[in-house]
C-alpha positions as semicolon CSV with decimal commas, in nm:
position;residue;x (nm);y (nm);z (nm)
1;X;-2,053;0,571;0,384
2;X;-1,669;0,623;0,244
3;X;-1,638;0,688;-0,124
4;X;-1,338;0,530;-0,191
5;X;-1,126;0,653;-0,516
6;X;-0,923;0,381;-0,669
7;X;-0,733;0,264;-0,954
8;X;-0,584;-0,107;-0,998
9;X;-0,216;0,055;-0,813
10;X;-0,059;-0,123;-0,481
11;X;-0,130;0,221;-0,292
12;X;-0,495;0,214;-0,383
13;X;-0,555;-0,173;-0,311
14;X;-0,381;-0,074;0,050
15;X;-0,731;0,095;0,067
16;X;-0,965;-0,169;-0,031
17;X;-0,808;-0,450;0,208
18;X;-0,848;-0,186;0,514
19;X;-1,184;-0,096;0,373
20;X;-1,268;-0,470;0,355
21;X;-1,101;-0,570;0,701
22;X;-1,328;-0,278;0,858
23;X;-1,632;-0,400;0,727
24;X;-1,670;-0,090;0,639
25;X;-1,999;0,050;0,400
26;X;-1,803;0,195;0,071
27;X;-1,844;0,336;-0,269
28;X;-1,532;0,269;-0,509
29;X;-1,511;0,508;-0,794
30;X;-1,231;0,350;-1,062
31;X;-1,033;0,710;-1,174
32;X;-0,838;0,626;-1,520
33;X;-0,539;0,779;-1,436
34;X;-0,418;0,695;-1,780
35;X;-0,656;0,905;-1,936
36;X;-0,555;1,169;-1,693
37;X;-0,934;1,161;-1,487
38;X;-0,692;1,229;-1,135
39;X;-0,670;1,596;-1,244
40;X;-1,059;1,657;-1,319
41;X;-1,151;1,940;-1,074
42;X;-1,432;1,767;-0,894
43;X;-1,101;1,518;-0,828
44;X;-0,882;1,759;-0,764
45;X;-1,114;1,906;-0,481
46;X;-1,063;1,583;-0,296
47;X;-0,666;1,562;-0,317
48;X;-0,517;1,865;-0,470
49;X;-0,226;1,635;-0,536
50;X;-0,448;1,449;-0,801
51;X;-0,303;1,106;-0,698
52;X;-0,477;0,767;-0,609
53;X;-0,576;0,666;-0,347
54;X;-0,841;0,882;-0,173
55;X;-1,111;0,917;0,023
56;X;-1,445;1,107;0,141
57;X;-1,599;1,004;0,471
58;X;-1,961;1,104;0,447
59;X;-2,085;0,995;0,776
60;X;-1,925;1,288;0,965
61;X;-2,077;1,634;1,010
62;X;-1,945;1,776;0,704
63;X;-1,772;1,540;0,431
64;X;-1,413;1,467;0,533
65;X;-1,137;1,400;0,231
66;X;-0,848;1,186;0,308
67;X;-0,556;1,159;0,085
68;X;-0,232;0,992;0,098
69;X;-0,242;0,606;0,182
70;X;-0,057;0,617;0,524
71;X;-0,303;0,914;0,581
72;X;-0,591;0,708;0,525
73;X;-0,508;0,386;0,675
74;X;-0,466;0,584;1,004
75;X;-0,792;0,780;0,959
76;X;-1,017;0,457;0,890
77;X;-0,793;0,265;1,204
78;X;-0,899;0,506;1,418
79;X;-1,265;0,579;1,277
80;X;-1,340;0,166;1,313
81;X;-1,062;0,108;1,571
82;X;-0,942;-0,185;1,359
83;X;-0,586;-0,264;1,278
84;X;-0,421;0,033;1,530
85;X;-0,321;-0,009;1,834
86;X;-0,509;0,277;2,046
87;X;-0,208;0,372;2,243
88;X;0,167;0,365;2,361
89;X;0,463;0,162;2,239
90;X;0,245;-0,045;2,012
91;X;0,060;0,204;1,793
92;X;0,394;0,411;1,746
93;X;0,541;0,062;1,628
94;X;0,256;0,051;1,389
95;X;0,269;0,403;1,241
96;X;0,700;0,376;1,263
97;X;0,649;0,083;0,987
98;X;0,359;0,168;0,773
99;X;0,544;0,504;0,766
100;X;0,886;0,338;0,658
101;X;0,693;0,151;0,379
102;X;0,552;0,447;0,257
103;X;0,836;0,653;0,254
104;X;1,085;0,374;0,123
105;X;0,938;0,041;-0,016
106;X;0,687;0,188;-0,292
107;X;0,936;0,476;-0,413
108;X;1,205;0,245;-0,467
109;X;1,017;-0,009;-0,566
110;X;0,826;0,175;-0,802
111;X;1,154;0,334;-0,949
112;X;1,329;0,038;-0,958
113;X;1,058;-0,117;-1,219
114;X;1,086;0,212;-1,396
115;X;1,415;0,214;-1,431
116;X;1,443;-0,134;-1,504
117;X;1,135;-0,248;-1,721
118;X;0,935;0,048;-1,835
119;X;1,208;0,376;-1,883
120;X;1,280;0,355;-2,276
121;X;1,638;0,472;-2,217
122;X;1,848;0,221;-1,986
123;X;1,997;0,444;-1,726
124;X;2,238;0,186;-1,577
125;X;2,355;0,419;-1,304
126;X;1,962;0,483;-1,166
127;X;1,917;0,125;-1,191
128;X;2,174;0,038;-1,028
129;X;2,092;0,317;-0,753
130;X;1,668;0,208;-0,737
131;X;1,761;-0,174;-0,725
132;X;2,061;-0,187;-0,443
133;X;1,811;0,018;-0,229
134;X;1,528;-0,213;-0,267
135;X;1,683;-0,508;-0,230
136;X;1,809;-0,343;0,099
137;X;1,450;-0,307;0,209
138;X;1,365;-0,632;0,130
139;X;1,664;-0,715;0,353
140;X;1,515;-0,487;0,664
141;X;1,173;-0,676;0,602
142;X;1,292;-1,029;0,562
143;X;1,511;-0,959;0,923
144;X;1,207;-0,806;1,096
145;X;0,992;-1,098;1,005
146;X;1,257;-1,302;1,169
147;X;1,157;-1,154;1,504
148;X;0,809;-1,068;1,444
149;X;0,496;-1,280;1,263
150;X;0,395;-0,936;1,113
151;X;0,593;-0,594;1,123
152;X;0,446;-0,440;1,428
153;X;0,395;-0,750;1,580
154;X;0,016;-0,805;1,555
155;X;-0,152;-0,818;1,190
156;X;-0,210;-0,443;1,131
157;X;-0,196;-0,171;0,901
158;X;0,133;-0,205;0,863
159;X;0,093;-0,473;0,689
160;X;-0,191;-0,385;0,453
161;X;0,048;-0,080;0,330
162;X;0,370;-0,345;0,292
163;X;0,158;-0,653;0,106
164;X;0,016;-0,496;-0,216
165;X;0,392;-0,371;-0,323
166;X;0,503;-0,754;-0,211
167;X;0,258;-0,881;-0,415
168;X;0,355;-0,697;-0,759
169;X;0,704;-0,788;-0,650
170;X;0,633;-1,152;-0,623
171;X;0,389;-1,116;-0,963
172;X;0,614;-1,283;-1,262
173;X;0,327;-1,094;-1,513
174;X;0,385;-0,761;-1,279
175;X;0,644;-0,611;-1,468
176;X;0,839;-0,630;-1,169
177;X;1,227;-0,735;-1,130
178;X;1,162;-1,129;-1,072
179;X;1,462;-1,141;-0,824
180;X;1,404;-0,870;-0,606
181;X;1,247;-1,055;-0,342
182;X;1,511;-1,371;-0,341
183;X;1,490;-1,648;-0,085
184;X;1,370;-1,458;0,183
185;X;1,115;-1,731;0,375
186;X;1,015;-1,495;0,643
187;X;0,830;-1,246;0,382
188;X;0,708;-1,542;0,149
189;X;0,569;-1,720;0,509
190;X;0,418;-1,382;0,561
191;X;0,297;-1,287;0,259
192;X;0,117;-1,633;0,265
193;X;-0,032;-1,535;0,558
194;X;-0,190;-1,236;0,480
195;X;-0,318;-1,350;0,153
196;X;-0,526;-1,622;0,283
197;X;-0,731;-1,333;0,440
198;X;-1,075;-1,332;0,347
199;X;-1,096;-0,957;0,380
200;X;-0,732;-0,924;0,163
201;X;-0,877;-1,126;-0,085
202;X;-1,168;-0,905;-0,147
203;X;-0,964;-0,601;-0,124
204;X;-0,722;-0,732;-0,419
205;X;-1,018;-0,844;-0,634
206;X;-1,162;-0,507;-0,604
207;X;-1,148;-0,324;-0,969
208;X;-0,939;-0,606;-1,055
């Protein structure tokens, strides 16, 4: 059994698909992180770094907690071998993009919303700064997608991490900057593509 610690965030819906396309058995526990329940100590003893999304894997010896969402997507790839290439060329390819949309798309996505929608001062300078990077990743995504039907070739976690933060993106009611992701047919073919998943469709209705 995973309990799985969630809030309605792209990083923690990353969770739920790859929960959901393991058919793995899971307990989701909703955290309010607006009434601050991410830094309760029983919380805090399961990611120190009181963010969402994490994890417990109770089906090992002793209880194993997983934070981070790259962190976790590897962990439950490997534990149901689902989703990660075992070996070689191909799993580094996996881990080289979910790791590049960790580390780029949701930080500058996320600050370029701030920045733009939700920061009561307008900053023009940081939104100028947030919003010429982003649209710079969407332009590394849309030219990938040119090559490849999904980023590391095959459907795989990769993807999961990339599609929630595509989704707000795309989402007129999202709060997010409406022209961010532009005529780019490649992502909106594969963005298509992955929502018509059965498993990604659970996953995004999870908490929802």
């Amino acid at each position: 059994m995973i309990e799985f610690y969630a809030a309605k965030t792209p990083n923690a819906r990353k969770i739920s698909i790859m929960l959901e396309e393991c058919d793995a058995p899971f307990q989701t526990h909703m955290i309010d992180i607006g009434k601050g329940e991410q830094f309760a100590p029983d919380f805090l003893r399961i990611n120190p770094n009181a963010k969402i999304p994490a994890i417990v894997d109770l089906d090992a010896e002793a209880p194993v907690s997983v934070f981070e969402s790259a962190a976790i997507l590897i962990y439950l790839g490997e534990k149901f071998a689902r989703l990660l290439p075992a070996a070689g060329a191909a799993r580094a390819t996996c881990i080289s993009w979910t790791v590049w949309q960790v580390a780029n798309v949701g930080p500058m996505f996320g600050q370029a919303n701030h920045f733009t929608n939700v920061a009561t001062e307008k900053h023009p300078y940081a939104i100028e700064r947030f919003s010429t990077e982003a649209a710079r990743l969407v332009r590394v995504m849309e030219a990938r997608l040119a090559e490849e039907a999904y980023l590391a070739g095959e459907y795989s976690i990769a993807d999961v991490a990339a599609y929630p933060w595509i989704r707000v993106a795309l989402d007129p009611m999202a709060h997010a900057r409406p022209d961010l992701i532009g005529a780019t047919p490649n992502i909106r073919r594969w963005f298509a593509a992955i929502g018509a998943r059965p498993a990604v469709q659970r996953g995004i209705a999870l908490g929802a």
